[in-house]
N, C-alpha and C positions, 0 to 999 in steps of 0.2 A: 178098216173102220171108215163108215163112210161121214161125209161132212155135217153139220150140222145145219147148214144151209147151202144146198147147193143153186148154182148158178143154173137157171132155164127161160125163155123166152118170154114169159110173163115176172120173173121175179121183181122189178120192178115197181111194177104196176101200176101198186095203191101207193107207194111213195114218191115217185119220180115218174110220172107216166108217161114223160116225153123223152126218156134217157134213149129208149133202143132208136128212137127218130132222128133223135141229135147223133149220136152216133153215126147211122147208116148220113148225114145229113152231112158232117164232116168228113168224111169219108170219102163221099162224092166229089164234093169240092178239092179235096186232097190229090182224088185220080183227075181230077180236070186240070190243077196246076200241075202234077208231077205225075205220069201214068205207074212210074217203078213204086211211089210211095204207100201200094197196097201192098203189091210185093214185099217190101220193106217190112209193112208193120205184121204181115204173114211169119215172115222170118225172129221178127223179133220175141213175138209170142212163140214162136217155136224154141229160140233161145232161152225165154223166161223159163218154159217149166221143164225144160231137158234138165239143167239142174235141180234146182230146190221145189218146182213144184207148183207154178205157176201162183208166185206171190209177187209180183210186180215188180220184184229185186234189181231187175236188169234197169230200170228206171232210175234206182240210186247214183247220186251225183258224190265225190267225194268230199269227205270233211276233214276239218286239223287233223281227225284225230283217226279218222277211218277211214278205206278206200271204199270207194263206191264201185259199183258193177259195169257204171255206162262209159266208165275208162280203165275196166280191165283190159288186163292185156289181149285174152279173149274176142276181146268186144271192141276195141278200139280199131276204127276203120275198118270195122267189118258190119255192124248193127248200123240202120239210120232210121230216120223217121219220127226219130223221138219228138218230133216237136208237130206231128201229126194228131199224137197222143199228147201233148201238152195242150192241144187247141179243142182237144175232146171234150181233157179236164176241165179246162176254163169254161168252156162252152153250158156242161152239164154244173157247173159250181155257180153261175148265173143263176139257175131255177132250180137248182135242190141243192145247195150248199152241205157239203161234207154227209152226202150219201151214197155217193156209189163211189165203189173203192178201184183203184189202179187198177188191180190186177182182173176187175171184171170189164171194164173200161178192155182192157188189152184183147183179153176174149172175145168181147163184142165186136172190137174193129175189125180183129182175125176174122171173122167171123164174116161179116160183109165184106170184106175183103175177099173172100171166095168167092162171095155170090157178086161180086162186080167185078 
C-alpha cells in the first residue's frame, strides 16, 4: 500500500520553500565542523527505517514512563549526530514552524549527505 504522501524533491515547495536549502545548508556546516558527522547521520537514517520504517523513532529520548530508542541498547554508543538533526529542526522551526516532520528531516540530510 503505497503512502498517501510521499516524500520527493519538491514536496515542500509551496509550504516551506526554503526546507531542502536549510537542510543541505546544515549539513555543510556539520561536514565543516565534524567531517564523520555525515557519515553519522547516513547511519542513523539507515538505523531509523531498518526497524519500523523510517518514522524518526530512533530520535525518541526516554520518558518516566517509556524508553526511547536513542538509549537503546542497540543504539547507545553506536548512533551519533543527533544533534546535527536537532540543529536541522530548529533551523527549519524558525521559518515554517511545525511543518516538516523528523522523519523527512532525516531523509533529507541522508540524503545530502551522499551527495557531500
Amino acid at each position: 500500500m503505497a503512502a498517501a504522501a510521499q516524500l520527493r524533491p519538491d514536496f515542500y515547495l509551496q509550504t516551506c520553500p526554503n526546507a531542502e536549502f536549510i537542510v543541505r545548508d546544515v549539513m555543510i556546516k556539520a561536514l565543516i565542523r565534524e567531517p564523520r558527522s555525515v557519515a553519522s547521520v547516513m547511519r542513523l537514517q539507515f538505523h531509523d527505517c531498518l526497524v519500523n520504517g523510517c518514522d524518526a523513532s530512533v530520535l525518541l529520548d526516554d520518558t518516566p514512563t517509556v524508553p526511547g530508542e536513542k538509549q537503546a541498547l542497540s543504539n547507545i554508543n553506536s548512533l551519533r549526530s543527533f544533534e546535527v538533526i536537532d540543529e536541522i529542526k530548529e533551523s527549519l522551526e524558525e521559518v515554517c514552524p511545525g511543518l516538516v516532520s523528523c522523519a523527512d528531516i532525516i531523509i533529507m540530510a541522508a540524503r545530502d549527505a551522499v551527495a557531500l
